[in-house]
C-alpha positions as CSV (number, residue, x, y, z in Angstrom):
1,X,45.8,-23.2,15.2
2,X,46.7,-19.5,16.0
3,X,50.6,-20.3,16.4
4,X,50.4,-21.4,12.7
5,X,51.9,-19.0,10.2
6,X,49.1,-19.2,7.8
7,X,49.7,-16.5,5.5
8,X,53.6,-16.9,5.2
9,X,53.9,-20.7,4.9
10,X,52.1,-22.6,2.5
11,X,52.1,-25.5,4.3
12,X,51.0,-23.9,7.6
13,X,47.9,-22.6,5.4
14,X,47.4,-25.9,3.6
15,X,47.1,-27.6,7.5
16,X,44.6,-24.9,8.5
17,X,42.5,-25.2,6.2
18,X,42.4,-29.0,5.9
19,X,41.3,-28.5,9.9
20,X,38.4,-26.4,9.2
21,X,37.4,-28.5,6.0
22,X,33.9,-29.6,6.7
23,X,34.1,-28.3,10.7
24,X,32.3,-25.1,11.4
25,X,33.0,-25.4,15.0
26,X,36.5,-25.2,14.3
27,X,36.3,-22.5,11.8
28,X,34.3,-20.1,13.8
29,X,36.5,-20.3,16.7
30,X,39.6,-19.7,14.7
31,X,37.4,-16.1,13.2
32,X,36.6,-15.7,16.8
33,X,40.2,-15.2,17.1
34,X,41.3,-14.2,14.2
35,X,45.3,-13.6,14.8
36,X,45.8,-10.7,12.2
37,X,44.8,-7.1,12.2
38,X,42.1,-6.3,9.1
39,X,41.3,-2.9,10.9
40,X,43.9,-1.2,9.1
41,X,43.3,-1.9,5.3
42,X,46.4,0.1,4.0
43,X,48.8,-2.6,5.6
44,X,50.6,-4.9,3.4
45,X,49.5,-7.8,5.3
46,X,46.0,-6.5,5.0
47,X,45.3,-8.8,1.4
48,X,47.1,-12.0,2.8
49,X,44.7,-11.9,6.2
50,X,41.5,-11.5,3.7
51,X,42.6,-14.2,1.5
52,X,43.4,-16.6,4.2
53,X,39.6,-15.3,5.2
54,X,38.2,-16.4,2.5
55,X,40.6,-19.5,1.6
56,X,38.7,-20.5,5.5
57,X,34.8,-19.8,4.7
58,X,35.0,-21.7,1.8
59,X,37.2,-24.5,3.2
60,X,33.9,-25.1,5.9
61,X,31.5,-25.3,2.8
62,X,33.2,-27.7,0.9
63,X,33.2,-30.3,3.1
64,X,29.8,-29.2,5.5
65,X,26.6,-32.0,5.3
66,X,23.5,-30.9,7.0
67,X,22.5,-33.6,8.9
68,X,19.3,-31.8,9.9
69,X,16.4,-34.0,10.6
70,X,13.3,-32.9,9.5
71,X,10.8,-33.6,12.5
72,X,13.6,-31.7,15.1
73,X,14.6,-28.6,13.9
74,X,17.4,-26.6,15.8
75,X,16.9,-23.5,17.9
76,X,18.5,-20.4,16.5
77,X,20.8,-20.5,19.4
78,X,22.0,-24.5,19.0
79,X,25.7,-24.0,19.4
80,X,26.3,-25.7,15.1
81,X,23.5,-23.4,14.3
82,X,25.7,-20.5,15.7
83,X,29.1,-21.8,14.4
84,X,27.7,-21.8,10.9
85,X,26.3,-17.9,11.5
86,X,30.6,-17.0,12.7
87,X,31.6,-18.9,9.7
88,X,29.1,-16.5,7.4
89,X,29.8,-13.4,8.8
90,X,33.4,-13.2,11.1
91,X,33.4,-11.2,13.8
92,X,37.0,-9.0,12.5
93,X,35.4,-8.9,9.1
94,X,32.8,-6.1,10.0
95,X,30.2,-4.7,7.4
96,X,32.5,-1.4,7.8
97,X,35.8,-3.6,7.0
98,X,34.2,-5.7,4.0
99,X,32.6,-1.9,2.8
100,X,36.4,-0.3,2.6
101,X,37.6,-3.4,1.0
102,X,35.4,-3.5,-1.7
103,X,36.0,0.4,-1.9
104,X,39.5,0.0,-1.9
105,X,42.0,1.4,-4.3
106,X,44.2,-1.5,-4.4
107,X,43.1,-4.3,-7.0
108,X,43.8,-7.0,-5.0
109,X,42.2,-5.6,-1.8
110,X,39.1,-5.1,-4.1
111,X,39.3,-8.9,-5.4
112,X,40.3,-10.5,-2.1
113,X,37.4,-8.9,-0.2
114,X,34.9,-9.8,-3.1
115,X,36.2,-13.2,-2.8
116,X,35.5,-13.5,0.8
117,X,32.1,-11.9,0.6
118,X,31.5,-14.5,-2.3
119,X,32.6,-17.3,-0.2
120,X,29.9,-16.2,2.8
121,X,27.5,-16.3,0.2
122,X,28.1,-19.1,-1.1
123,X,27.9,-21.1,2.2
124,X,24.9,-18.9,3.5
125,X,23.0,-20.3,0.3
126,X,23.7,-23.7,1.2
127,X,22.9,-23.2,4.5
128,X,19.1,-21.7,3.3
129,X,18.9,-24.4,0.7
130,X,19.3,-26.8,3.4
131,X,17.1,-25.4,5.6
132,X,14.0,-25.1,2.6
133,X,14.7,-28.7,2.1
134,X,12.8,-29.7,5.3
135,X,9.5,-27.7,4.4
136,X,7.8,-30.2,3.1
137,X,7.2,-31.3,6.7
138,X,4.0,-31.3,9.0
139,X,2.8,-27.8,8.9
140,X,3.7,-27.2,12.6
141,X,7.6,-28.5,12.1
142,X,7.0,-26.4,8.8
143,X,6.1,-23.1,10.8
144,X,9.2,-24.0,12.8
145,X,11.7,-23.8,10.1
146,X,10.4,-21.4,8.5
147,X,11.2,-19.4,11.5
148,X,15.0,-20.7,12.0
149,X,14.9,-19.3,7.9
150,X,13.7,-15.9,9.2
151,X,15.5,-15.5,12.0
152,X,19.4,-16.4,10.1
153,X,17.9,-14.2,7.1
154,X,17.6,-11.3,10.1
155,X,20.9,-11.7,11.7
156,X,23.3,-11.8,8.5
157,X,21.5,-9.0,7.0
158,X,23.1,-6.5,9.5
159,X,26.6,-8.6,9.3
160,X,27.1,-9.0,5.5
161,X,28.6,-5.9,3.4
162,X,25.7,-3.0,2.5
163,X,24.4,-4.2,-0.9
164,X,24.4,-0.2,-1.5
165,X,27.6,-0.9,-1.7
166,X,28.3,-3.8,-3.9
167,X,25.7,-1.5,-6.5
168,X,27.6,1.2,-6.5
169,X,30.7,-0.6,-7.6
170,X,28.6,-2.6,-10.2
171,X,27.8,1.4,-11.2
172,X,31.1,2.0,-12.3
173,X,31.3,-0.7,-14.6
174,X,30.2,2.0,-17.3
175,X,33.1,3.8,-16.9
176,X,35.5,0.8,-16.7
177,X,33.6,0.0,-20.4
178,X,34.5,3.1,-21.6
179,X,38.2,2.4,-20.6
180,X,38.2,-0.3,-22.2
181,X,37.1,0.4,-25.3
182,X,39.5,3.1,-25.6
183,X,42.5,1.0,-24.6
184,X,40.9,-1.8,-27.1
185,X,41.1,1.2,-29.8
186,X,44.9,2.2,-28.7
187,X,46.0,-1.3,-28.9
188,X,44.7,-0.9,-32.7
189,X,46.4,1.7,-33.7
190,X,49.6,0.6,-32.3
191,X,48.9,-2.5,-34.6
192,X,48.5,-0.1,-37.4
193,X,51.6,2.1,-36.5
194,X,53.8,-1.4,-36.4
195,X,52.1,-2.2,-39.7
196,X,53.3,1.2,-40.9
197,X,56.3,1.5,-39.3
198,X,57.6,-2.0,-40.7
199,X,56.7,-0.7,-44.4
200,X,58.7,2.5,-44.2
201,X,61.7,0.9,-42.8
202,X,61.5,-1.7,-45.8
203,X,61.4,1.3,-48.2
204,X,64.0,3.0,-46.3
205,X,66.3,-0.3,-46.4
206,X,65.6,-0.8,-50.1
207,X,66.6,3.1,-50.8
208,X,69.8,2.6,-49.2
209,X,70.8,-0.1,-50.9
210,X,70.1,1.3,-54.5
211,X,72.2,4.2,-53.3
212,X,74.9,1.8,-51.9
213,X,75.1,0.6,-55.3
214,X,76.3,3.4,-57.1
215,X,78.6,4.5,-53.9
216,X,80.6,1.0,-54.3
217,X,81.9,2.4,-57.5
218,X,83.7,4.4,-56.7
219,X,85.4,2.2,-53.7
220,X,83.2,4.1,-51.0
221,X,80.7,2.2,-49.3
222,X,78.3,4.7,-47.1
223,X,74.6,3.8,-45.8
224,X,73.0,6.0,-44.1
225,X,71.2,6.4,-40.6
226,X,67.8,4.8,-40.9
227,X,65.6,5.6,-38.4
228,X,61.7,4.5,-37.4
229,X,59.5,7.8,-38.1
230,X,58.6,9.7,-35.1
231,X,55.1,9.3,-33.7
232,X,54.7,5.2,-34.5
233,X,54.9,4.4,-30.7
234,X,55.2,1.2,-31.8
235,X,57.5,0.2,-29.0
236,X,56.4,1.7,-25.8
237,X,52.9,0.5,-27.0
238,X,54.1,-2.8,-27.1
239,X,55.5,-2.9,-24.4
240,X,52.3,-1.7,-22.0
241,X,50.5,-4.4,-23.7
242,X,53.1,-7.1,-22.9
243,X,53.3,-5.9,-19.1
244,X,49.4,-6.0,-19.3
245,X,49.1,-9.3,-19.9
246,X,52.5,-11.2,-18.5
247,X,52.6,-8.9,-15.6
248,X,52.8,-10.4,-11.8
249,X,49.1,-8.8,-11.0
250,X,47.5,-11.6,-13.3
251,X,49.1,-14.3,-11.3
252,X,48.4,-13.6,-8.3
253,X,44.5,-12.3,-9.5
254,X,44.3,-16.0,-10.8
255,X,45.6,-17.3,-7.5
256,X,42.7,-15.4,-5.5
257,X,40.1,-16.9,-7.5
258,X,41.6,-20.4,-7.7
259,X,42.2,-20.2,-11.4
260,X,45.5,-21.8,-11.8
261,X,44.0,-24.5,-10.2
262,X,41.4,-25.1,-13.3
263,X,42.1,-26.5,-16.7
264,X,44.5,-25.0,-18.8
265,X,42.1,-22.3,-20.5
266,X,40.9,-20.6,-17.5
267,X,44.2,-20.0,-15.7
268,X,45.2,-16.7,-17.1
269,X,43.0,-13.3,-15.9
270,X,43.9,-11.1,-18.6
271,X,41.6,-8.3,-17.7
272,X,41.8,-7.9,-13.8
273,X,39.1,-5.5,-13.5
274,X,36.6,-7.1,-16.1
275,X,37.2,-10.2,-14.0
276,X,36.4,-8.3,-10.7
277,X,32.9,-6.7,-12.4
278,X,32.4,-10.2,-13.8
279,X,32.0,-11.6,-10.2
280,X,29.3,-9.0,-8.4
281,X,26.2,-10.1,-10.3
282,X,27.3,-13.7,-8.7
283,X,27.0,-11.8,-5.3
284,X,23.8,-9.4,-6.1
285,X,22.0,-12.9,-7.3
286,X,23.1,-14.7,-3.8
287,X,21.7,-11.9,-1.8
288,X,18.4,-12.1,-4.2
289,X,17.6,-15.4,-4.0
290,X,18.1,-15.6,-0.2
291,X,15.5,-12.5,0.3
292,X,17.8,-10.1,1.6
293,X,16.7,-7.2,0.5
294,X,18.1,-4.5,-1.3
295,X,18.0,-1.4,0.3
296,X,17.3,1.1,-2.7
C-alpha cells in the first residue's frame, strides 16, 4: 500500500481507501507507516498528506461494525482494540503537528487539519457509543466495560489536539465577525457607487448628445470624452467580489469537506473562513460528550 501514489493519482487514492474501508487493521498499519513527511508543515505536500489523513480515518468508520459481544468484553490491549486507538490518533499526526495545523496560516492547512481531527472524532464517538451500548449487562461485565471506556478515554486524551487549542481559534471568531461585517458593508457601497456611477454616465451620454445636435449643424460632429467619476471603485470592487466567490480556493475548500459530492445547494463554500468556524463547535461537542475534559 505504501508504493501507491496516493496523493498524486486519484485512482491510487481511490484504491487505498477502498482497502482501509471498514478494516482498522489495515488502516493503522498504513498510519504506522505513514509514507509522507507532516513534520514540516510549510511544505507544499504538507495539505495533500493531511487530506489523504483524513480521507483514511474516515474511510475505517464508514464501513467499521462492532461486533462486540456483551458478556466478553476485550482487553485494552486486544490487538482490534489497539488498531481502532492508531486509527483515532496516528502516530505522525502528533498533538504538536495537529496544534500547528490548526494554527497555521494557510487556509487549507487550517481546514485539512480540522478535517482530520473531525474525522478522529467522529470514529472515537462511535467507538464510545459502541462501547455504552453493552452497559446494560450484568453489573460485573458492566464494571468491565466501563473500564475499557476509561481506559480509551485516558489514552486519546494525551493523543488528540489540546482543546486549549481548538478554543482559542473558536476565540477569534469575533474578529473574523467583525471582518465580515465590514467587507459585507464594502460590498454595499460598491453596489451604491455602480448604482451611481451608472446614473451619471446616462446623464453624461444624454448631455452629449443634445450638444451633438447642435454641432451637426454646422457639418461638425464632436462628442466628447466621457468618463466614470473618480472615486466609484466600481470596477476593482467588482472584481474582488467576483475572485471571492469563483476563485480556485472555494473548490478545493469544497473538496476537503466533501461538498461537491452533496446535492447541488451545498457544493459551493462561499465564505472559507465562516465554513472553517462553522465546523469547531462540531469538534468542541465530540470532545464534550465523550468526557474529555476541557482543560480551562
Amino acid at each position: 500500500m505504501k508504493k501507491l501514489k496516493a496523493t498524486e493519482v486519484d485512482y491510487h487514492r481511490d484504491l487505498l481507501l477502498a482497502i482501509v474501508k471498514g478494516r482498522p487493521l489495515f488502516g493503522s498499519a498504513y498510519m504506522d507507516e505513514f509514507p509522507y513527511n507532516v513534520e514540516d508543515n510549510a511544505s507544499p505536500n504538507w495539505f495533500a498528506a493531511v487530506s489523504l489523513a483524513a480521507n483514511l480515518v474516515s474511510s475505517v468508520g464508514s464501513g467499521l461494525t462492532f461486533d462486540f459481544k456483551p458478556e466478553d468484553p476485550p482487553s485494552f490491549t486486544n490487538p482490534d482494540v489497539q488498531s481502532l486507538i492508531k486509527c483515532i490518533c496516528p502516530r505522525p499526526f502528533t498533538r504538536v503537528v495537529v496544534n500547528k495545523g490548526l494554527l497555521h496560516t494557510n487556509s487549507f492547512a487550517k481546514h485539512g487539519t480540522l478535517r482530520l481531527v473531525l474525522e478522529e472524532l467522529k470514529l472515537l464517538d462511535s467507538f464510545i457509543t459502541a462501547v455504552e451500548s453493552n452497559f446494560c449487562s450484568s453489573d460485573q461485565m458492566r464494571r468491565k466495560w466501563a473500564s475499557l471506556k476509561q481506559d480509551i478515554q485516558n489514552e486519546v486524551r494525551i493523543l488528540l489536539p489540546d482543546t486549549q487549542v481548538l478554543l482559542s481559534v473558536l476565540s477569534s471568531l469575533n474578529a473574523h465577525s467583525k471582518s465580515l461585517e465590514l467587507s459585507l458593508k464594502r460590498a454595499v457601497d460598491t453596489k451604491i457607487s455602480l448604482e451611481q456611477g451608472v446614473h451619471d454616465v446616462k446623464r453624461l451620454k444624454t448631455d452629449a448628445h443634445k450638444d451633438d445636435l447642435d454641432i451637426l449643424v454646422s457639418g461638425v460632429s464632436y462628442l466628447p470624452e466621457i468618463t466614470l467619476p473618480k472615486n466609484t471603485g466600481v470596477a476593482q470592487g467588482m472584481h474582488d467580489v467576483d475572485d471571492l466567490i469563483d476563485g480556485d480556493d472555494n473548490a478545493v475548500i469544497a473538496d476537503i469537506w466533501g461538498l461537491r459530492q452533496c446535492s447541488e445547494s451545498c457544493m459551493t463554500v462561499k465564505d472559507e473562513e465562516t465554513h472553517f468556524y462553522s465546523r469547531l463547535p462540531d469538534a468542541l461537542k465530540i470532545f464534550h460528550e465523550n468526557s474529555i475534559p476541557f482543560l480551562l
